[in-house]
SEDO-170978 format. One line per 3 residues: number of its first residue (from 0); for each residue x, z negated, y of C-alpha. Coordinates in steps of 0.5 Angstrom, whole numbers. Layout:
BEGIN
NUM> X:Z:Y | ...
This chain:
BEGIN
0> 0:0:0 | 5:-2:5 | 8:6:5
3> 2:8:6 | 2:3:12 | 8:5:15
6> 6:13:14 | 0:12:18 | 4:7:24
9> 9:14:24 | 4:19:25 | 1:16:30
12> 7:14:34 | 8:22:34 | 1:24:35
15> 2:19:41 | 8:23:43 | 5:30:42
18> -1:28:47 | 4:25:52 | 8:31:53
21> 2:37:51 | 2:37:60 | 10:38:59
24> 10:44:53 | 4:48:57 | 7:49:64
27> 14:48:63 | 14:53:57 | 20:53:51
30> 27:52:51 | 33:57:52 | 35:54:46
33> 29:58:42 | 26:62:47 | 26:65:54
36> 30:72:52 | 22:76:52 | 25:81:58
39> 31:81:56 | 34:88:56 | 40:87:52
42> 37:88:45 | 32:87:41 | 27:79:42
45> 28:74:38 | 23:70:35 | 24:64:32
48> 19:62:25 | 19:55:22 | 15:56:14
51> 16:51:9 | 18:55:4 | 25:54:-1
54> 27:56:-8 | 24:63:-11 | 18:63:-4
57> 23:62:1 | 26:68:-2 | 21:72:-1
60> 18:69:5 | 26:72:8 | 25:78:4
63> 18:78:8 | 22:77:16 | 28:83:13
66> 22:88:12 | 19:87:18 | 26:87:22
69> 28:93:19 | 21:96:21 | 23:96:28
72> 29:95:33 | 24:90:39 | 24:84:35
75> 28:80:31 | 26:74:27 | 30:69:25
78> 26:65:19 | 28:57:18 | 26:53:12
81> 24:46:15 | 21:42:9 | 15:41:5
84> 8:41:10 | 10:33:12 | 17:35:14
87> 15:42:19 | 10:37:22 | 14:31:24
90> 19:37:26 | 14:41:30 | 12:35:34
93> 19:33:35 | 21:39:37 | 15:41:41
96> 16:33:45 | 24:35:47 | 22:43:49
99> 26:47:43 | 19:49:39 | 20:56:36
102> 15:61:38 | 11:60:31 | 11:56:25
105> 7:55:19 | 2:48:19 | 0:47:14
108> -9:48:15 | -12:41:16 | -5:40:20
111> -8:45:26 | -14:41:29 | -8:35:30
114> -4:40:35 | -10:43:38 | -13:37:40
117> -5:36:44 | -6:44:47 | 1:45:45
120> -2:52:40 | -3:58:43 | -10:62:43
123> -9:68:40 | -17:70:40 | -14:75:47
126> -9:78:42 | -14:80:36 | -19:83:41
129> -13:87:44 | -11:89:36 | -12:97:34
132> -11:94:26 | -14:88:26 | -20:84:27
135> -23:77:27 | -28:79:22 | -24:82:18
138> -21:76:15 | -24:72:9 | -29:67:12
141> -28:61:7 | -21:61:9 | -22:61:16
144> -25:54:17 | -19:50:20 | -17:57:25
147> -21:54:30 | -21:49:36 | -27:49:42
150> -29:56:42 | -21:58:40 | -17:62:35
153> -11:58:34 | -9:60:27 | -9:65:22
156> -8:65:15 | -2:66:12 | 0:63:4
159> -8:60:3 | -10:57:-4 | -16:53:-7
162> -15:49:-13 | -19:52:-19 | -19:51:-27
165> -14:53:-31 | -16:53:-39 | -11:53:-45
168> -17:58:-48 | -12:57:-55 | -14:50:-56
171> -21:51:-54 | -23:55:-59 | -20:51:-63
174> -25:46:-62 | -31:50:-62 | -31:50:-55
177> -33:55:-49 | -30:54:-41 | -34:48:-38
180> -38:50:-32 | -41:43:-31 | -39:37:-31
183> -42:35:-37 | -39:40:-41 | -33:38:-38
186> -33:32:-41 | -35:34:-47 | -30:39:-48
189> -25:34:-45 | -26:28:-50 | -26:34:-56
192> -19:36:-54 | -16:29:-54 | -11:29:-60
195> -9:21:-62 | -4:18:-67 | -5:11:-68
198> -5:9:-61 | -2:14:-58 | -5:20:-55
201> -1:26:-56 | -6:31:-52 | -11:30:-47
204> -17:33:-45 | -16:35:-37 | -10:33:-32
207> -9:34:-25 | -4:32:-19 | -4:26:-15
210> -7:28:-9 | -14:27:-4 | -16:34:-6
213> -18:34:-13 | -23:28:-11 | -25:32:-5
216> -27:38:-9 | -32:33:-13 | -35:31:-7
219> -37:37:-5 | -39:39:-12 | -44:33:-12
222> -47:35:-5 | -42:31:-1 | -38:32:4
225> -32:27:7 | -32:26:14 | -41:25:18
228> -42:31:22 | -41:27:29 | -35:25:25
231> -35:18:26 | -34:16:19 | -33:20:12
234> -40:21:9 | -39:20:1 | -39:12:1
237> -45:9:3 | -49:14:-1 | -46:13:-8
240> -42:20:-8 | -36:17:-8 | -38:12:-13
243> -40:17:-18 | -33:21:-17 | -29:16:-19
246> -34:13:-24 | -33:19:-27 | -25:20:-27
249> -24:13:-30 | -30:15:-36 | -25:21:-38
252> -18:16:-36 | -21:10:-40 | -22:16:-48
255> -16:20:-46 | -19:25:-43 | -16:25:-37
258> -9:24:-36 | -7:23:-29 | 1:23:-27
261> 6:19:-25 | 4:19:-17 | 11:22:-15
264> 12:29:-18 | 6:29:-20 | 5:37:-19
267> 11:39:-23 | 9:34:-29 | 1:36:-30
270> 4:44:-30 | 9:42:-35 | 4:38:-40
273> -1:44:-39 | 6:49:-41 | 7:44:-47
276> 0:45:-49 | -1:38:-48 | -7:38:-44
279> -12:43:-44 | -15:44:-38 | -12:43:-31
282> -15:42:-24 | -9:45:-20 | -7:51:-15
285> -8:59:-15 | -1:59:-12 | 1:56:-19
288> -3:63:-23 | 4:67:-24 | 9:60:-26
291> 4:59:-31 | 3:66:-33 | 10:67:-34
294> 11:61:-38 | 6:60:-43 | 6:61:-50
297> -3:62:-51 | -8:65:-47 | -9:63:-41
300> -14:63:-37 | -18:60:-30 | -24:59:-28
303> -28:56:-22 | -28:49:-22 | -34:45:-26
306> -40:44:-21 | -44:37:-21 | -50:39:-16
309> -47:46:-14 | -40:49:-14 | -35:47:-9
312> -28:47:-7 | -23:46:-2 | -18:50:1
315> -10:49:2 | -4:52:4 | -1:54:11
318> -4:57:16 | 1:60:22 | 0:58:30
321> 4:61:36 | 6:55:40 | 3:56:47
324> 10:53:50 | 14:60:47 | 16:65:53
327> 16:70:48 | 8:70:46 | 8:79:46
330> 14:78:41 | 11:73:37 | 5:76:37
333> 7:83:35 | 11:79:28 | 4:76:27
336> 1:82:27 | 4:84:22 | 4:79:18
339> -3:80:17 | -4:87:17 | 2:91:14
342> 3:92:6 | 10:89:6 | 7:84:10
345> 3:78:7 | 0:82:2 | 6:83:-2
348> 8:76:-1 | 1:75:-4 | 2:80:-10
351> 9:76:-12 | 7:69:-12 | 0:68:-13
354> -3:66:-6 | -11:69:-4 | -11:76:-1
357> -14:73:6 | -17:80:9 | -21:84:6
360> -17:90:7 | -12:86:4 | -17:84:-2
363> -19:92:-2 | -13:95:-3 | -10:99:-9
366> -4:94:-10 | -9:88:-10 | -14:92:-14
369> -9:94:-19 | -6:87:-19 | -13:84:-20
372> -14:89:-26 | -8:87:-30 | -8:79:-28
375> -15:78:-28 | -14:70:-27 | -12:72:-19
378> -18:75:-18 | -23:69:-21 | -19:65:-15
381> -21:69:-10 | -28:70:-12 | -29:63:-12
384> -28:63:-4 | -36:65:-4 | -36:57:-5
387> -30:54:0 | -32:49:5 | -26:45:8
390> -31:39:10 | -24:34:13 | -23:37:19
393> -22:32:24 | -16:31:29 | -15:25:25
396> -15:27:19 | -7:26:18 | -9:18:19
399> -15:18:14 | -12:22:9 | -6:17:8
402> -11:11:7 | -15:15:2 | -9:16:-2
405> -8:9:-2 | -16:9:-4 | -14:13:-10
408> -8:9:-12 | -12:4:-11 | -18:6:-17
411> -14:11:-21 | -7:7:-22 | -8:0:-20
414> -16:-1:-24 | -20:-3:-17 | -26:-4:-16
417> -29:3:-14 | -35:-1:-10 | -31:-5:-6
420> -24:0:-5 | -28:5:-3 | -32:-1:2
423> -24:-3:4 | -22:5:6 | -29:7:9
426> -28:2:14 | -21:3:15 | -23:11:16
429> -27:8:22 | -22:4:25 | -19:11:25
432> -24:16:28 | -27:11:33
């Protein structure tokens, strides 16, 4: 409990600083360090992009940046990994605080809401109306509900995912089982997968990482949704919704339905015991499709997540914003652009890694229809987009989201009472909010 404590206490510290300096970074602009070489005329304009990917990704989000550079002789960006979504974001309001933010940055997309409430993010709505090649009605609507902010455009999408169901359809035939679609049968396949020996559990039914997201899918599929409308509160506790979520969970904990991972790796963990065909099922990401593809040994498939009342997910991933402090904003705009436009843009980065297709133009091209058609698990990803709702948007999510974490650790590792700790997070959410 005391690191999520300590989290929280630093992430209102650094929202405090960014609403200090937001004044500062919309009238003083960038610094010369990142900026400020847009009327250059001795070469081409540097534009400076934060993301947040390394390993394989990273590469390929650099091999993106060498496309485009080569693409034309205007502009240069220069690509910079700064960490995971945590890491970029304590960075960015650091950077955005001292005037040495780059042009534009990926934040992860519950992120976005926290700096436009600063106005440190550029409204790219003027940009896109001016675009010969894209629109705002192009973009997938599911995937667009954290890009807005008091009427502007803010962001746009560039690695985007849900989580989804990934079967190991191997060991369902096994046990006579056919895919879940309903939370009764995910129970009920999930109990038939289990495999004991003694006491010991060899195989388990269903895993899924440790992470607010998986909890907030089921809130959503049971009719729910996190924050109120007015958000003053969350809106999953006073009416029983939240109890029937993690009621649920800890039924199919307590047979071995359910494995739930050690809280640190845990993404890494759950891939590995689905991989090893030690678990059957597996709540996780689209963007985990292709690893899994490539290193399993059974027939592998997805599924869109069991619904309870109604079919529900959330979104996740990296939207990506130009900082309203950039003094290279035509620049910046024109690398967006292509980004979400260009067939070596992020669509070849969505065809190699397994993130969603965000515009329909992208969804509708001969690569992605080919790929769909070989891979069919990346094309029930995207069909489950009918069904996205991101219902924690709120500026102070970030806050509220480290004391649902320490709800969960809470219920599923330490055995509390659901009623009572979801009571304890629900008032500690408003002290939040309000």
């Amino acid at each position: 409990m005391k690191k999520w404590l300590v989290s929280i206490f630093m992430l209102i510290s650094l929202i405090s600083i960014l609403a200090a300096c937001s004044n500062n970074n919309n009238n003083e602009g960038a610094s010369e360090e990142t900026n400020g070489n847009e009327n250059s005329n001795n070469g081409p304009v540097t534009v400076n992009f934060w993301h947040t990917m390394t390993g394989k990704n990273g590469e390929r989000i650099q091999e993106m940046v060498d496309r485009f550079n080569s693409s034309q002789a205007e502009v240069e960006v220069v690509a910079t990994y700064q960490g995971g979504y945590d890491e970029l974001t304590t960075k960015l309001q650091q950077a955005i605080a001292s005037n040495t933010a780059p042009d534009v940055a990926v934040i992860e997309r519950a992120y976005v809401e926290m700096f436009a409430e600063s106005e440190v993010l550029a409204d790219l709505s003027g940009f896109l109306e001016s675009s010969s090649v894209i629109s705002e009605e192009d973009f997938v609507e599911g995937l667009m509900g954290h890009s807005y902010f008091n009427d502007q455009l803010l962001a746009l999408p560039i690695y985007r995912s849900t989580p989804i169901l990934h079967v190991n359809k191997t060991l369902l035939e096994e046990v006579g089982s056919e895919v879940p679609t309903n939370w009764a049968e995910l129970k009920e396949v999930t109990n038939k997968l289990v495999v004991k020996n003694g006491n010991t559990i060899e195989r388990y039914g269903l895993t899924m990482p440790y992470d607010t997201w998986y909890p907030i899918a089921m809130i959503g599929q049971s009719g729910g949704q996190f924050f109120t409308d007015d958000k003053t509160s969350v809106g999953f506790v006073d009416n029983g919704i939240g109890q029937e979520v993690f009621e649920y969970l800890t039924d199919l904990q307590s047979t071995g339905a359910l494995y739930y991972p050690p809280q640190t790796d845990s993404g890494s963990i759950a891939n590995q015991m689905f991989i090893e065909g030690k678990v059957g099922l597996m709540f996780q990401s689209t963007g985990t499709i292709g690893n899994l593809q490539d290193n399993v040994d059974f027939e592998y498939v997805t599924a869109f997540l069991p619904q309870n009342d109604q079919y529900s997910t959330p979104t996740g991933g990296g939207n990506f914003a130009m900082l309203d402090g950039s003094q290279n904003k035509e620049a910046a705009w024109k690398f967006m652009e292509w980004v979400v436009s260009d067939a070596g843009g992020a669509q070849q980065y969505v065809i190699e890694t397994g993130y969603l297709p965000f515009t329909t133009k992208m969804a509708e091209s001969p690569e992605i229809q080919e790929l769909w058609a070989a891979e069919p698990n990346r094309k029930v990803a995207f069909e489950q987009l009918q069904y996205a709702e991101d219902t924690n948007k709120s500026t102070k999510w970030p806050t509220v989201m480290h004391e649902f974490f320490a709800a969960i650790e809470a219920i599923m590792y330490d055995g509390e009472d659901i009623k009572s700790t979801l009571e304890t997070f629900k008032e500690a959410a408003e002290l939040n909010l309000n």
